[in-house]
C-alpha positions as CSV (number, residue, x, y, z in Angstrom):
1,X,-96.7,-39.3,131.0
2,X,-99.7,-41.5,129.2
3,X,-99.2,-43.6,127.3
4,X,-99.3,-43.2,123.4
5,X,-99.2,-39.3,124.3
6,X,-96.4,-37.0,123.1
7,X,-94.2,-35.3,125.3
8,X,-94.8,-31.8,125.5
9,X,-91.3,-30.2,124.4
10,X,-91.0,-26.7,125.8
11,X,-89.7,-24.0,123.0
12,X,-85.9,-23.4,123.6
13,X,-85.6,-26.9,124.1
14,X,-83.0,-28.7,121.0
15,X,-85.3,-31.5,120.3
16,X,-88.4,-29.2,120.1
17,X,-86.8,-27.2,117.6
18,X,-86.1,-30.4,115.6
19,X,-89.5,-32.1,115.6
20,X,-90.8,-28.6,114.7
21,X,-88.8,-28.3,112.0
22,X,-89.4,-31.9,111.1
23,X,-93.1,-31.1,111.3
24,X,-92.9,-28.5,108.7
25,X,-90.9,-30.6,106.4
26,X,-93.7,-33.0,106.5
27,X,-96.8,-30.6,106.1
28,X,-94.5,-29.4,103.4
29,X,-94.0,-32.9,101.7
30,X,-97.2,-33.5,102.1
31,X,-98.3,-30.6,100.2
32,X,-96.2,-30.8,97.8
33,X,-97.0,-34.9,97.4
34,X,-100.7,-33.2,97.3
35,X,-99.9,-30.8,94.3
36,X,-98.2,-33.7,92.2
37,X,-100.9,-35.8,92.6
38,X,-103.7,-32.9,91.3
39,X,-101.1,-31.7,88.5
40,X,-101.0,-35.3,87.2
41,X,-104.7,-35.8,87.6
42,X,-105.4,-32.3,86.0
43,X,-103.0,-33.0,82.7
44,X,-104.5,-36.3,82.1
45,X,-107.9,-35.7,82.3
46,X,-107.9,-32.0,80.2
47,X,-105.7,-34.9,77.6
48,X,-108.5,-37.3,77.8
49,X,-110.7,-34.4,76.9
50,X,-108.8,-32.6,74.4
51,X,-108.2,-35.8,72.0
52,X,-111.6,-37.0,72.9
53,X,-113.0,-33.3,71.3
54,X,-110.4,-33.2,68.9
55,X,-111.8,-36.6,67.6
56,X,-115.3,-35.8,67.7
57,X,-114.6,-32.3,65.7
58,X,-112.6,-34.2,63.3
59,X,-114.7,-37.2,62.3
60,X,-118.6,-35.0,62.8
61,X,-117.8,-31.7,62.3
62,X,-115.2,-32.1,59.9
63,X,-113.0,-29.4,61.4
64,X,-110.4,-29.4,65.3
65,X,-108.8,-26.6,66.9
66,X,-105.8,-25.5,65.3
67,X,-103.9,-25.3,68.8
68,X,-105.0,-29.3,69.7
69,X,-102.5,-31.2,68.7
70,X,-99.5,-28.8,69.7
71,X,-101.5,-28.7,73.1
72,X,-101.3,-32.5,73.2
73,X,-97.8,-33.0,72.7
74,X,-97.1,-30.6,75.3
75,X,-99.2,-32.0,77.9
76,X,-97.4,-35.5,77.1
77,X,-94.2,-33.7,77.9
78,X,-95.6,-32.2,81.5
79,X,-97.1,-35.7,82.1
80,X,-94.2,-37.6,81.7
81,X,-92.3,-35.1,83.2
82,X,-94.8,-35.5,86.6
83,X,-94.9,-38.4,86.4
84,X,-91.4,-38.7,86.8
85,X,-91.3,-36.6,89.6
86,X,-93.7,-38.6,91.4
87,X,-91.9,-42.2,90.5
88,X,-88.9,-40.3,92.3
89,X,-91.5,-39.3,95.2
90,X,-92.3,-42.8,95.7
91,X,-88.8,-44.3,95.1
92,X,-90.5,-46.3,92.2
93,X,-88.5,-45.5,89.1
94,X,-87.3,-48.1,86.5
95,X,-83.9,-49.7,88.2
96,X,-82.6,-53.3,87.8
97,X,-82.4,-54.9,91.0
98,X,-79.5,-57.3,89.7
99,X,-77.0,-57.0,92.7
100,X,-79.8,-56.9,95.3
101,X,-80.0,-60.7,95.2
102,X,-76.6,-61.6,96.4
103,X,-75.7,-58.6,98.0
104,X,-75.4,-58.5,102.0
105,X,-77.7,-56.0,103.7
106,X,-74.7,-53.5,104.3
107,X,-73.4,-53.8,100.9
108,X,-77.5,-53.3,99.2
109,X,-77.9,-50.0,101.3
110,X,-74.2,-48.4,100.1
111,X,-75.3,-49.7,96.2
112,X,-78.7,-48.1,96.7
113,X,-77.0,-44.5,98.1
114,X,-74.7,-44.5,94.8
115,X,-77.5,-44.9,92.7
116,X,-79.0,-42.3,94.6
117,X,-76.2,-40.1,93.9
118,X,-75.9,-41.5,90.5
119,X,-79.0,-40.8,89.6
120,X,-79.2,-37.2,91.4
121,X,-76.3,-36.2,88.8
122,X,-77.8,-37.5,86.1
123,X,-81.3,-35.5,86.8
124,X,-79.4,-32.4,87.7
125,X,-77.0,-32.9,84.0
126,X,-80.5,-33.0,82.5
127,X,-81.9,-30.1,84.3
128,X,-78.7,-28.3,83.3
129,X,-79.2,-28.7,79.2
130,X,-82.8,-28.5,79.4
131,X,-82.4,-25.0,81.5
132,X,-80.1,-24.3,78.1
133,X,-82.8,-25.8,75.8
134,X,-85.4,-23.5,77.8
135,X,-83.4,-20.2,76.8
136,X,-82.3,-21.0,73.7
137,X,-86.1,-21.1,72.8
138,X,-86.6,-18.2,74.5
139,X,-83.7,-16.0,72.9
140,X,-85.1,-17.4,69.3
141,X,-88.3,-16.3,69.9
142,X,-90.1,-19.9,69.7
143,X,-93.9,-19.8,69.5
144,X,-96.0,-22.6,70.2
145,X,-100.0,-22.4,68.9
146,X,-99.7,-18.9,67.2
147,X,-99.1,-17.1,70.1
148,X,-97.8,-18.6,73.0
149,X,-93.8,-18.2,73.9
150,X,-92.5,-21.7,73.8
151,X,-90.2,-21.2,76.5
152,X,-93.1,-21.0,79.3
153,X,-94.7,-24.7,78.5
154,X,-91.0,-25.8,78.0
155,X,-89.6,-24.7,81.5
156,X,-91.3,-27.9,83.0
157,X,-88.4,-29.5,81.9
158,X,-85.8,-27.9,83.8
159,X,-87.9,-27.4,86.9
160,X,-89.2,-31.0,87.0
161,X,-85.3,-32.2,86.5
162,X,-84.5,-30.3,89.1
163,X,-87.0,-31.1,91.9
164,X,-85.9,-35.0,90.7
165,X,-82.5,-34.9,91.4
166,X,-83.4,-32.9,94.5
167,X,-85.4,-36.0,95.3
168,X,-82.9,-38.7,94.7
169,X,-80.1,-36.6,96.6
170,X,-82.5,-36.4,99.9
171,X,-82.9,-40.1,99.4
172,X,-79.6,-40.5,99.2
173,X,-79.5,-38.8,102.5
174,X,-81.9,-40.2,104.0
175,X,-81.3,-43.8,103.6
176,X,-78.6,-44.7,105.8
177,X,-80.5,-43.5,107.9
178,X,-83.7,-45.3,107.7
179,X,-81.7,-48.2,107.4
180,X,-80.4,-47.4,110.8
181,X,-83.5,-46.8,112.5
182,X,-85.3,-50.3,111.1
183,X,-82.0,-52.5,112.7
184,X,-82.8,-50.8,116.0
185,X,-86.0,-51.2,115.6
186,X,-87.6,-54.0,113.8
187,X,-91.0,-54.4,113.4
């Protein structure tokens, strides 16, 4: 074999079947790390916009759209809620890294996997009442601007909960093993 060339795994083979599958995990990360990314960049500029024309229809034209400010407040809820997803993409949410100074190596990676798992339950306890919050709204009948069936700008909530503590469980997961591969290997 060349050098920096793959070896060509023949199908039937165990390890091809587990870089393929690996392989469509990542495409599938990737797109998915993709569609964050535009969701984020699409809620915060139609906010920019919004507030920006909201402003300019209040303070020259001495009027707004009646559905503005609603629409605001509900983008800041699918904004914060992608953005939260994304900080749990990225492994950069808000934690206190305390115990990290005096902790061994050993004893940092088993504290990280309990918060992991820590935080995992907590995400999927949120995702859990705001799926309740979600159908409450929708068994009452809540309307957001005039016409629009609260329930469907709300489920972001659940969903984004969800996908979070998905996140922080495969992280969980995935770190011992990580950890493992950088001591064998260190770069």
């Amino acid at each position: 074999m060349l050098p920096g060339r793959v070896p060509c795994w023949q199908p039937g083979d165990r390890l091809y079947s587990v870089r393929r599958i690996s392989v469509i995990f990542s495409r599938l990360e990737k797109g998915g790390t993709h569609a964050e990314d535009a969701l984020l960049l699409v809620i915060l500029i139609s906010m920019i916009l919004l507030a920006g024309t909201q402003i300019f229809l209040r303070n020259i034209v001495d009027t707004s759209l009646f559905w503005g400010d609603e629409m605001l407040r509900v983008m800041v809820l699918w904004l914060t809620i992608a953005g939260g997803l994304a900080a749990s993409r990225m492994d950069k949410h808000i934690s206190i890294a305390v115990l990290d100074r005096f902790l061994p190596v050993k004893a940092q990676l088993i504290t990280k996997v309990i918060i992991d798992l820590f935080t995992a339950s907590i995400c999927a306890l949120f995702a859990w009442h705001s799926g309740r919050f979600v159908m409450g709204s929708y068994e009452f009948g809540d309307i957001l601007m005039r016409s629009v069936p609260a329930w469907t700008l709300q489920i972001i909530m659940p969903i984004g909960f969800s996908l979070m503590a998905l996140r922080h469980l495969i992280h969980a997961i995935k770190r011992p093993f990580t950890w493992a591969e950088r001591e064998h290997n260190p770069s």
